[in-house]
TORDO-879308 format. One record per residue (C-alpha): residue in three letters; x, y, z. Coordinates in pm, whole numbers, padded with zeros to 5 digits, always signed. Example, Ala and Ser with C-alpha at 12.3 -4.5 7.8 and 13.67 -1.06 7.14 Angstrom:
residues 2
ALA+01230-00450+00780
SER+01367-00106+00714
***
This chain:
residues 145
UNK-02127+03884+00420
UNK-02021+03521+00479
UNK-01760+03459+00772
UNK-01571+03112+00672
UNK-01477+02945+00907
UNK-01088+02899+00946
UNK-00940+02518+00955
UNK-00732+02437+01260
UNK-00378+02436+01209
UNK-00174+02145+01318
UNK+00216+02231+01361
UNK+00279+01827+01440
UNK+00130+01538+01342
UNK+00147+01175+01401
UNK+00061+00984+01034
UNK+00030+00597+01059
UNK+00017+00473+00683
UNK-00026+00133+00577
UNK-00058+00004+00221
UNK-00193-00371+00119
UNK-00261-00544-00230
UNK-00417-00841-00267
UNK-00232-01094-00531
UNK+00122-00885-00525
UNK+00110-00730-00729
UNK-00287-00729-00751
UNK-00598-00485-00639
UNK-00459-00230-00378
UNK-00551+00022-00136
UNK-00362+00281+00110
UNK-00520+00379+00433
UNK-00350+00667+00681
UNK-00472+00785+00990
UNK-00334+01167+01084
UNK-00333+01242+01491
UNK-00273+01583+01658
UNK+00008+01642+01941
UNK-00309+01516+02198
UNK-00362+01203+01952
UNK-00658+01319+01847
UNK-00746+01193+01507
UNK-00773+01473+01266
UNK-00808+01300+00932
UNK-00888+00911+00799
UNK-00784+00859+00446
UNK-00922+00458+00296
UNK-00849+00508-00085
UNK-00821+00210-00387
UNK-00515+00261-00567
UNK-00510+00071-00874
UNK-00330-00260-00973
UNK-00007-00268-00780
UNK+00267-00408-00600
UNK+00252-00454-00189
UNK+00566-00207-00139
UNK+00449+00048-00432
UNK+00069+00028-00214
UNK+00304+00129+00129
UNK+00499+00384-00104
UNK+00161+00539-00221
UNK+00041+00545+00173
UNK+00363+00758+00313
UNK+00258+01046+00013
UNK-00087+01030+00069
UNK-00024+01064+00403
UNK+00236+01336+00353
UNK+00014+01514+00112
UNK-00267+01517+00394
UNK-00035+01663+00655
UNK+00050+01953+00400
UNK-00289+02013+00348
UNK-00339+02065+00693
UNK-00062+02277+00690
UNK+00167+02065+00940
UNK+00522+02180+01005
UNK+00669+01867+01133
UNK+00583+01531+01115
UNK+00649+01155+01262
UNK+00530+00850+01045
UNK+00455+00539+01178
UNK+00480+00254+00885
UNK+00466-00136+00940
UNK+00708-00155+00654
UNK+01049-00210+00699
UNK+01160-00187+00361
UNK+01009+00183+00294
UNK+01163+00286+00643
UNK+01477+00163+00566
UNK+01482+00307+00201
UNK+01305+00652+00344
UNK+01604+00678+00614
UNK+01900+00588+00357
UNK+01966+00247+00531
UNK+01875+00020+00254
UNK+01925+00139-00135
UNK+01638+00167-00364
UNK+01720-00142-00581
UNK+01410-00165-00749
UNK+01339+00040-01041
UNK+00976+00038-00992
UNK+01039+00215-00630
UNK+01282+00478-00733
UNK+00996+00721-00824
UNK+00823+00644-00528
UNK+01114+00726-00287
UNK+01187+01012-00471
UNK+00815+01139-00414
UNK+00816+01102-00051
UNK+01199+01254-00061
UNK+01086+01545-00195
UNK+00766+01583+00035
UNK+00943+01541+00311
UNK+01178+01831+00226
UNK+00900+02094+00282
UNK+00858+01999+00609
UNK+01074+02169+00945
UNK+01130+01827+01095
UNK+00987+01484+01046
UNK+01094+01121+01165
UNK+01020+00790+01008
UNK+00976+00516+01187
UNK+00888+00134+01204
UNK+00579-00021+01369
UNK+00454-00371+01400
UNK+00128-00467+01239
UNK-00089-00459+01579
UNK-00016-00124+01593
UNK-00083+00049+01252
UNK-00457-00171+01291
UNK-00664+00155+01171
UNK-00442+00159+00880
UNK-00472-00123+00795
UNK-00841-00156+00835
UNK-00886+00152+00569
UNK-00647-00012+00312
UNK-00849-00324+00322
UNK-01167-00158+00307
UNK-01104+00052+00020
UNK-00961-00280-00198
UNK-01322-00433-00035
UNK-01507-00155-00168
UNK-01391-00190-00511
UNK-01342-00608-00554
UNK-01696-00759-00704
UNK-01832-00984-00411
***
């Protein structure tokens, strides 16, 4: 008989998320970086996305990074975004004017609901680098040299 092996369970996690396309709208990717309470890193996540917009790519970075953080069965959260706009939208400060956001904010709305406690909050650039780095390298990975 097999003994599998059981998968740590984080209660907290820090998630930095970043999102980048190239043309706006134009090739994009998301990258997210999950850390543990010790800020340990505990997942990397460097995926292509399609053709889209620069704030639907930092839209599609907050749920993948929620979505990682459920599978890892994380009770609370705080998200670290360099992007003012989702932030602001995510926190009620600013209204989702654009049409083409609505479902995106609703998505992370409703993610956010099945956790205990999360906070979103603003970051500059220099530090949401590792983000970064895996958006960009998933567009790289998938743009013809």
């Amino acid at each position: 008989m097999a003994i599998k092996a059981r998968e740590p369970v984080h209660k907290h996690l820090v998630i930095y998320s970043d999102g980048a396309a190239r043309g706006n709208p134009g090739p994009a990717g998301v990258g997210v970086v999950l850390k543990d309470e010790e800020g340990r890193i505990v997942k990397k996540v460097s995926q292509f996305i399609g053709h889209t917009t620069n704030n639907q790519a930092e839209y599609s970075a907050l749920i993948v990074g929620l979505e990682a953080a459920l599978e890892l069965k994380a009770e609370s959260v705080d998200l670290l975004l360099d992007s003012q706009l989702v932030v602001n939208q995510v926190n009620g400060t600013y209204r989702v004017r654009s049409l083409d956001l609505k479902p995106f904010n609703q998505e992370a709305l409703k993610l956010l609901q099945r956790f205990k406690s999360y906070s979103i909050n603003y970051i500059p650039r220099e530090r949401n680098r590792e983000a970064d780095s895996l958006a960009n390298t998933a567009i790289d990975r998938h743009i013809p040299c």
